[in-house]
N, C-alpha and C positions, 0 to 999 in steps of 0.2 A: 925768684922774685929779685928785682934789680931796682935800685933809686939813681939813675943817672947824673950825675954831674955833682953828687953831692952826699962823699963816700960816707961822711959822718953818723948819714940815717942809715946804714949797711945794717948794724948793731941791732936799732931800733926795729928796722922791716922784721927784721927777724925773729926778733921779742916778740912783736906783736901778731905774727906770723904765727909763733908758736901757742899764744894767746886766744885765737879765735880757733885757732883747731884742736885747743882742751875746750872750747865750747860747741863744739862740733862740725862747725864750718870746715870745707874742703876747698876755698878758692881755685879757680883757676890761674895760673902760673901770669904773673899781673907785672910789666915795667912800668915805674914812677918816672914821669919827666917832669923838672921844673920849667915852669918856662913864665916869658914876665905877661900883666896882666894885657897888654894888646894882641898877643898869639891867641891867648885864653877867651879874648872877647871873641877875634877873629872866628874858634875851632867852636864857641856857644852858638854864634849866629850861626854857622855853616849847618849847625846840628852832624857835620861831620868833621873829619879831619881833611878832607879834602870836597870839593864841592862845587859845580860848574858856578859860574858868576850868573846872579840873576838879582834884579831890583830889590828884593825882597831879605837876599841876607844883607844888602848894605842898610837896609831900614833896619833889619836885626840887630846889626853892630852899632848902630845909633843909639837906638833902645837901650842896650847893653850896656854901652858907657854910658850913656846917662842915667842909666841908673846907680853904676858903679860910683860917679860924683855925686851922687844924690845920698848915697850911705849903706847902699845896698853891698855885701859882700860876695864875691866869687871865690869856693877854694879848689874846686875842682869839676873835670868833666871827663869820664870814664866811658871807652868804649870797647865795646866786644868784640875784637879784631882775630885776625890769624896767625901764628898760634897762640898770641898769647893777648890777654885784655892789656888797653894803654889808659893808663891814668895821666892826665894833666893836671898839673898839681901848679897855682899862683908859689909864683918866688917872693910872695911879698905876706907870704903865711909866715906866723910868729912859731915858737917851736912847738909850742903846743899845741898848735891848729893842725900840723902836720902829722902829730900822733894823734891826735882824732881821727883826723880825715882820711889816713890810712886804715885804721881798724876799719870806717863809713864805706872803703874802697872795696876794702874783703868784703863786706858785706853784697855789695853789689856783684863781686866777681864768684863769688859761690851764687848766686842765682845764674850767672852766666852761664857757667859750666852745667848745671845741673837742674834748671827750670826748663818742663817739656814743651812751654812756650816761647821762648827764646827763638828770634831768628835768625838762621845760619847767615851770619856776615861773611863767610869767607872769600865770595868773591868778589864783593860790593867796591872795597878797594880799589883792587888793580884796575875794577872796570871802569871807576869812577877817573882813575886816574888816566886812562887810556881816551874816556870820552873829552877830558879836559885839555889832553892834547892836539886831539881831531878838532875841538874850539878853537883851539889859541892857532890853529894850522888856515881857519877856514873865515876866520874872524875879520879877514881883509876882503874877503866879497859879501860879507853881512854888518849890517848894522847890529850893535849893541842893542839899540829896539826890535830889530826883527827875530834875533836870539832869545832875546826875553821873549817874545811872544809863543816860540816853540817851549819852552819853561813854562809859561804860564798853561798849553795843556794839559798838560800831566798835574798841575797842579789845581786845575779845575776841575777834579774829581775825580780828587787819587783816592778819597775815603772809601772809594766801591771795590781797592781792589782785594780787599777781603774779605766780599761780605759773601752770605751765603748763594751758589749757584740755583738758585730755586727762586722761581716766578708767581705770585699768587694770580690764580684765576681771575679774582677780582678783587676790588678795595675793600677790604676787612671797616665795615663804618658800625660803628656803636650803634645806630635805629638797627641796621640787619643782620640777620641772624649767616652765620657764616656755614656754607656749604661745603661737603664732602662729598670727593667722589664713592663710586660702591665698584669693589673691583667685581667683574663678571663672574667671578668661580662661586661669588656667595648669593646670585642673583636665585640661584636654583630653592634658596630655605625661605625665600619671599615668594613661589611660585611662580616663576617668570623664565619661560623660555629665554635659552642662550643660543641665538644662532652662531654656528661659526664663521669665523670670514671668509668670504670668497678668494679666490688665488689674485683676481683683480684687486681687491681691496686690498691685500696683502700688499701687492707692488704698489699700490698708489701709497700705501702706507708709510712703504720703505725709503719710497723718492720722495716722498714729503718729510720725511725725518731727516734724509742725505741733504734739501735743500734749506732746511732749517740751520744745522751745520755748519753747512757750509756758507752761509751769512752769516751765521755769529747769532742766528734767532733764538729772543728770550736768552741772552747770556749776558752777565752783569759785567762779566771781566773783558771788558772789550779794546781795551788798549791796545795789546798785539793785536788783534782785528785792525783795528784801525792803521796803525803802522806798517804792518804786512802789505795790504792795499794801497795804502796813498801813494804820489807819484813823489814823495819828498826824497831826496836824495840819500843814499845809503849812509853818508856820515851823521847826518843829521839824526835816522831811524837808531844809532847808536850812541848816540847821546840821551833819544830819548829814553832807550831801555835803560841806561845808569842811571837817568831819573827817576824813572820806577823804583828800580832793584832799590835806590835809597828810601823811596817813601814807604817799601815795603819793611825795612827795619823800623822807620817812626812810627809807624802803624803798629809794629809790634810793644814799641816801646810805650806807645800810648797807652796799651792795655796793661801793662807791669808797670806803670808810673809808683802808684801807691803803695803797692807789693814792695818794690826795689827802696823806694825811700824809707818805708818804716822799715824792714828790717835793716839794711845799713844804719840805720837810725838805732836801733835795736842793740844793733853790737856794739855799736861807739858810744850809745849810753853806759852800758855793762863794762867798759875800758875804763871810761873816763870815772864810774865808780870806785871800782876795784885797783885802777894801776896808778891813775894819779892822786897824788898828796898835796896839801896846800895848797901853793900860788898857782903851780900847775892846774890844780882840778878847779880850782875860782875860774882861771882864764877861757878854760874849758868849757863853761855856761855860757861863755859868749859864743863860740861855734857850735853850741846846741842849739840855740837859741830859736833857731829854727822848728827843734819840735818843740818850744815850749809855746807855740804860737797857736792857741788852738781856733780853730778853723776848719771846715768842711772841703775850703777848695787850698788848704795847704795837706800836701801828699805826706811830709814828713811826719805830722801832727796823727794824722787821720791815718796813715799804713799803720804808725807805730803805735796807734792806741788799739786800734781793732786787732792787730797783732796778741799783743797784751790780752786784750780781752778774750781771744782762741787761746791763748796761753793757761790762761785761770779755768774757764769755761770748758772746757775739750781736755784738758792737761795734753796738749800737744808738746811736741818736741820740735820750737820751727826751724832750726834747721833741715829738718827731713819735708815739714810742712809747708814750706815755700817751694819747694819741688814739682807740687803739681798744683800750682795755683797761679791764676789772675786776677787781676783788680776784679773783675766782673764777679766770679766767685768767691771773692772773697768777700765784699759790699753785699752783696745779697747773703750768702750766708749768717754776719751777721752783725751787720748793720740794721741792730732791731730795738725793741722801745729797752732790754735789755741791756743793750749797749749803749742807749741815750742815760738809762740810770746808774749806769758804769761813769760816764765819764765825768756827770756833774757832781761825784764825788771828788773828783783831781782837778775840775776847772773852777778858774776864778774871776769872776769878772769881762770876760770874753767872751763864756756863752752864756746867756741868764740860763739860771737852774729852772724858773718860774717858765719862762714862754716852752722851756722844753716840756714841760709841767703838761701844759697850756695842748702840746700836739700829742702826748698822751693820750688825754682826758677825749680832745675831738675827731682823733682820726683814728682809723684802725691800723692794727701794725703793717698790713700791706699795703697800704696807702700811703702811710707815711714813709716807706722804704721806697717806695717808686717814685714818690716826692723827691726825693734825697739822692736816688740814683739817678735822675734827671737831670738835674745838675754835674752830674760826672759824668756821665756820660751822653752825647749830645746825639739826636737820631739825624740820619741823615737819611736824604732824598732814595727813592730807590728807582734807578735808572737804568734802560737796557736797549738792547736794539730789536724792532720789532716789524712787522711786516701790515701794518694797516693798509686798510684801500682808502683815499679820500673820497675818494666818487662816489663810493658807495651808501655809506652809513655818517655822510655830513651832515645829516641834521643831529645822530647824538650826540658828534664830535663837536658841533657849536652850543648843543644843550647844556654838557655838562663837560665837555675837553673845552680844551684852548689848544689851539697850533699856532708855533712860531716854527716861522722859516727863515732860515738864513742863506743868501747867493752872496759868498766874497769869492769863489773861486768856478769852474764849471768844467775844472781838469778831470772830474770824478763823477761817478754816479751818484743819486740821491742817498745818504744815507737816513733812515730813520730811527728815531731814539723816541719812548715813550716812559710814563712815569703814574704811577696809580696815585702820588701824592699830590697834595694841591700845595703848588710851588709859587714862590712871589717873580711875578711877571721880570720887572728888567734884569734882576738876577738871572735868572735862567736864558735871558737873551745873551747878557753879555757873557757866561757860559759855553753859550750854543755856538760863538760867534771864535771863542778860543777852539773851538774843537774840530768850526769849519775850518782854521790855518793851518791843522796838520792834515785833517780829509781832499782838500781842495775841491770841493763838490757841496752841493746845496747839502745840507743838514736840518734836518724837522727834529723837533719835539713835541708831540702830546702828552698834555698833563691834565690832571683833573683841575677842574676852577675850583680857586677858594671858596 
């Protein structure tokens, strides 16, 4: 563990080093850099330490300082790098914000090391940094807008690239009852002749699965498909992939948002109890302050309470129990009327006791949980590449689909993309219309109408 540029907290790292590991915590091996609050805003918007330019983190860094002259405080931004985590730590933290936010840091860097959802960063760096070279090298035969626009695919529906590889049959709707197949081997205890296939049927089977495949049919993860194919130039297809490989860490990180904030939350309450005295430990409520905020869509507030409450509830040990958990798991588990009567013992004025009362009394406990994890977590479109005929079965596809087609390019063959959700219309065009600039060929969408 190292504090760079600022030998004096050498002491302190160590203290508090030695602090979180009598309470069980293992961090991973973590360097502190100060650095002043424009880097900090800089490495927030990037959501990395390095980061191709694109419109979206300069609106970020906007955001960011204006929030910061608005009264909002920044102390730090911690990531999981190779070999060791980096903390960025504001130089305009008081000294006790810094023994907080260090213990807050451990906390976060023992999930790193030892949560089995954690996404390997290792080589998101160098690539990112190798793709920002081939930018800054190629950036005199492209416009700033036309770069943006290769950014902007990958960013128009990067949320799929981890969602499950599996395709429903059909749209799952509340009126119909949802159907399973019945595999053949059990067809026999219903009385029902099993023929077997013919050697014909066999091979048309095999070539129909080889050209499924080999299009990308019914796969959700279609980014490399598409990139593979397109006729976009080979530096460009390597920028896109370091755009990926970064959203695939936010993506992770989205899912351990709550997890990661209440417990570092967790240990730097447990510090700020136990190690500070007086003016120190006054000052020290101001950089809690954060979890004293109670609130559903504040992660600090809402990790660290339901922490708490698997603490009491479970007699868990959470540094072992943060191990193998995500926000998702964790909110479901228990995020229940249990823990609503939990916390209106500790809240004041921020959540009424009475409306909580109120969803008790009129909902049932999984109703109210799916209420509640709705808001944390957001569904997204389920989208993939597929093989429709239009000619054939146009009349169900204007019954109950909508097709959009897009021609900006006709470098490429048609690709087609469909979606069992019912999507809002210009959304999904202007979508379809980012993903023909990397395709360069017509691009469809079928979706179900609202």
């Amino acid at each position: 563990m190292k504090y760079f540029f600022k030998n004096q907290y050498e002491k302190h790292l160590n203290d508090i080093l030695q602090f979180v590991r009598d309470k069980g915590l293992d961090p991973k091996e973590t360097i502190f850099i100060p650095v002043e609050n424009e880097t900090l805003f800089y490495v927030i918007s990037n959501l990395y330490p390095v980061a191709l330019p694109h419109w979206t983190r300069g609106r970020n860094y906007l955001q960011t300082k204006t929030s910061n002259e608005r009264g909002s405080t920044y102390y730090e931004v911690v990531f999981n790098a190779s070999p060791y985590a980096i903390a960025y730590m504001s130089e305009l933290c008081s000294h006790t914000d810094i023994l907080v936010v260090i213990a807050h840091v451990f906390g976060h860097t023992h999930i790193y090391k030892h949560n089995i959802y954690e996404y390997n960063e290792h080589d998101v760096l160098p690539r990112l940094k190798n793709a920002l070279e081939l930018y800054e090298q190629n950036i005199g035969y492209y416009s700033y807008e036309e770069l943006d626009e290769y950014i902007d695919f990958v960013n128009a529906l990067w949320n799929v690239i981890y969602e499950p590889e599996r395709i429903p049959e059909k749209n799952e709707e509340n009126d119909k009852p949802k159907i399973y197949s019945v595999d053949k081997r059990f067809l026999k205890f219903a009385n029902q002749k099993v023929e077997a296939p013919t050697p014909k049927e066999i091979k048309q089977k095999g070539r129909e699965k080889e050209r499924k495949e080999k299009g990308f049919i019914g796969k959700i993860n279609f980014y490399e498909f598409i990139i593979n194919n397109s006729p976009i130039d080979d530096w460009i297809k390597e920028i896109l992939r370091a755009e990926i490989e970064l959203k695939k860490v936010l993506y992770r990180k989205s899912s351990l948002k709550i997890l990661h904030e209440g417990f570092a939350s967790w240990i730097d309450q447990i510090y700020s109890l136990e190690m500070l005295e007086d003016k120190e430990f006054f000052e020290s409520l101001i950089t809690s302050s954060r979890v004293g905020y109670a609130s559903f869509s504040n992660p600090y507030w809402l990790g660290y309470k339901l922490l708490k409450f698997a603490e009491e509830v479970d007699d868990v040990f959470l540094p072992d129990f943060v191990k193998e958990m995500d926000d998702y798991e964790l909110v479901s588990r228990y995020l229940n009327k249990e823990f609503l009567l939990y916390i209106t013992k500790s809240v004041d004025g921020f959540i009424d006791a009475k409306d909580i009362q109120e969803i008790l009394s009129e909902e049932t406990e999984e109703d109210m949980r799916k209420k509640i994890m709705s808001n944390l977590f957001i569904k997204r479109p389920l989208i993939y590449i597929s093989d429709y005929d239009l000619g054939v079965d146009s009349e169900e596809h204007y019954d109950d689909y909508r097709i959009i087609k897009v021609i900006t390019h006709t470098e490429n063959a048609p690709l087609k993309l469909e979606s069992p959700d019912a999507l809002d219309y210009a959304y999904a065009y202007n979508t379809i219309k980012k993903i023909a600039k990397v395709w360069r060929g017509p691009v469809l969408l079928k979706y179900r109408r609202p």
